[in-house]
TIZA-535361 format. One record per residue (C-alpha): residue in one letter; x, y, z. Coordinates in steps of 0.5 Angstrom, whole numbers, padded with zeros to 4 digits, always signed. Example, Ala and Ser with C-alpha at 12.3 -4.5 7.8 and 13.67 -1.06 7.14 Angstrom:
<rs>
a+0025-0009+0016s+0027-0002+0014
</rs>
This chain:
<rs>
x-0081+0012+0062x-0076+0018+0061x-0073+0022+0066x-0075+0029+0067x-0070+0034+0065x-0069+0038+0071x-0072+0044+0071x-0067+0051+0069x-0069+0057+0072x-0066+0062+0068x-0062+0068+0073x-0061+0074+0068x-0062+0076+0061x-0057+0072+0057x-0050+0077+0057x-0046+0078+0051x-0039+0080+0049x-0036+0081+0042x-0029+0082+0040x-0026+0083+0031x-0019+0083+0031x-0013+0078+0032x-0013+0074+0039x-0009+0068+0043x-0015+0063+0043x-0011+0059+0047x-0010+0064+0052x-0017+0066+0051x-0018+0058+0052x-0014+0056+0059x-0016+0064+0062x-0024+0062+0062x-0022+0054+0064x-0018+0057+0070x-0024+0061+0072x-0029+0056+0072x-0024+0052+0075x-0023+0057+0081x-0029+0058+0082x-0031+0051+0083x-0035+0050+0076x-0034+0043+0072x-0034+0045+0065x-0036+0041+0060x-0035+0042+0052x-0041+0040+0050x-0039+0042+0042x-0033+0044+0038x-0034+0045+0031x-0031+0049+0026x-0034+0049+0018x-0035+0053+0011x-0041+0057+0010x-0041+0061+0004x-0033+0060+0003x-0033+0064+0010x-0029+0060+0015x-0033+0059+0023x-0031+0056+0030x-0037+0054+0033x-0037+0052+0041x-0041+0050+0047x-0039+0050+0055x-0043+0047+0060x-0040+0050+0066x-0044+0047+0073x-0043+0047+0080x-0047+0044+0085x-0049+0048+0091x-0054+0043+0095x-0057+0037+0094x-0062+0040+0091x-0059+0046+0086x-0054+0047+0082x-0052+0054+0079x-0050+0052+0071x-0047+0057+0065x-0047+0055+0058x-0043+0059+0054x-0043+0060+0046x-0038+0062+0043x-0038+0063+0035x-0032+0065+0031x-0034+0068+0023x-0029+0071+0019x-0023+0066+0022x-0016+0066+0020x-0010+0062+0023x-0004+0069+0024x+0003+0069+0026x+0005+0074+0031x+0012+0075+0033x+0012+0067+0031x+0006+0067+0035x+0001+0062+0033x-0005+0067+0034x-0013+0067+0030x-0016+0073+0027x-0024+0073+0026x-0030+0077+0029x-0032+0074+0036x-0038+0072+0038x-0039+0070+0046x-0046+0068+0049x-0046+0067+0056x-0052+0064+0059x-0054+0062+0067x-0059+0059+0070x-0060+0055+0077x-0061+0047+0076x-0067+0045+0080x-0067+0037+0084x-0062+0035+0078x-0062+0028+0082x-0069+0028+0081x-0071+0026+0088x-0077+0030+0088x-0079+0029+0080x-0081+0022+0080x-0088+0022+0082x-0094+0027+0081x-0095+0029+0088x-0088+0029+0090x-0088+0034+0084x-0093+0037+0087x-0089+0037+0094x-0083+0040+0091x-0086+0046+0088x-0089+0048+0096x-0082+0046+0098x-0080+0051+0093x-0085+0057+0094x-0084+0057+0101x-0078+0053+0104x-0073+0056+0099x-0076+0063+0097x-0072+0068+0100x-0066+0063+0099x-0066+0062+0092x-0068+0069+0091x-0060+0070+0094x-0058+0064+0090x-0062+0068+0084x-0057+0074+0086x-0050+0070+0088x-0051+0066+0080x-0052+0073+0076x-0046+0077+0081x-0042+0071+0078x-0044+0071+0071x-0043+0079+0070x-0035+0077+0074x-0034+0071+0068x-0036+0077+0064x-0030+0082+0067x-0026+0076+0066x-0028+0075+0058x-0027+0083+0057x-0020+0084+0061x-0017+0077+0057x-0020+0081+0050x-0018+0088+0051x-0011+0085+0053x-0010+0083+0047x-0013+0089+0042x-0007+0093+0047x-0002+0087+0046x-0003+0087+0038
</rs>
C-alpha cells in the first residue's frame, strides 16, 4: 500500500514579492542558500527549468526548504520563483539578468514526516488526540515561530533586491 503523505498544515497566507529590472541572479542564488543554511533549513531544488512561451523566455524554480524541529514536526517552505521577460545583461563586464521577478513563498509545519503514528487506523486515530490536546498550545508557538521565520526570508528577499535597484 502507499504511504501517506505527511500531513501540511499551512502557517500564513502564501507571501509575495515582485522585482522588474536588472539583477545579480547568482547573488540572489547564494544570499537565500545562505539564510536557509543559517537558519538550519535543508534546501532542496526541487525543479529548475528555463523555457519559451509565446517567444517570451522564463525561469521557472522550486525549492524545497525543510528543517526538523521534533521527531514529530518539521517546519517546511516551498519557494517558487518565476522569471518572465529574461534576458542575459552585461554590467561593468558583470554577467547580470534582466526580466520581471516573480517570488512565492510558501510555509507549512510537516506532520509525523516518519509516519510513526499514520500506519494504522487507530493509531491515526491516536494522533489527531495527541495533536488536539498534548500539542496544542505547542504548535500554536510552532505555528507562530514558522510565520515569524517566513516574513524574515521575505526582509532577506526584498533587501537583497532593493540593493540591486540602488547598484544599478
Amino acid at each position: 500500500s502507499r504511504h501517506n503523505m505527511p500531513e501540511r498544515d499551512f502557517v500564513a497566507d502564501v507571501l509575495t514579492v515582485g522585482y522588474k529590472g536588472v539583477l545579480d541572479f547568482d547573488g540572489l542564488y547564494k544570499t537565500l542558500s545562505q539564510w536557509f543554511k543559517q537558519f538550519r533549513y535543508n534546501l532542496k531544488e526541487l525543479d529548475y527549468k528555463e523555457y519559451r512561451e509565446g517567444g517570451v523566455r522564463k525561469l521557472a524554480v522550486k525549492w524545497e526548504a525543510k528543517k526538523t524541529v521534533t521527531d514529530y514536526i518539521k517546519y517546511a517552505m516551498e519557494i517558487n520563483l518565476q522569471l518572465d521577460h529574461f534576458a542575459d545583461v552585461m554590467v561593468k563586464n558583470r554577467k547580470r539578468i534582466s526580466g520581471d521577478l516573480t517570488i512565492r513563498i510558501a510555509a507549512y509545519l510537516e506532520k509525523d514526516y516518519e509516519e510513526t503514528w499514520s500506519r494504522k487506523a487507530w493509531m491515526k486515530f491516536l494522533r489527531e488526540a495527541y495533536d488536539r490536546f498534548v500539542l496544542g498550545s505547542k504548535m500554536k508557538e510552532m505555528q507562530a515561530e514558522l510565520a515569524q521565520e517566513m516574513k524574515m526570508f521575505k526582509t532577506e528577499v526584498k533587501s537583497f533586491l532593493n540593493l540591486q535597484k540602488i547598484g544599478k
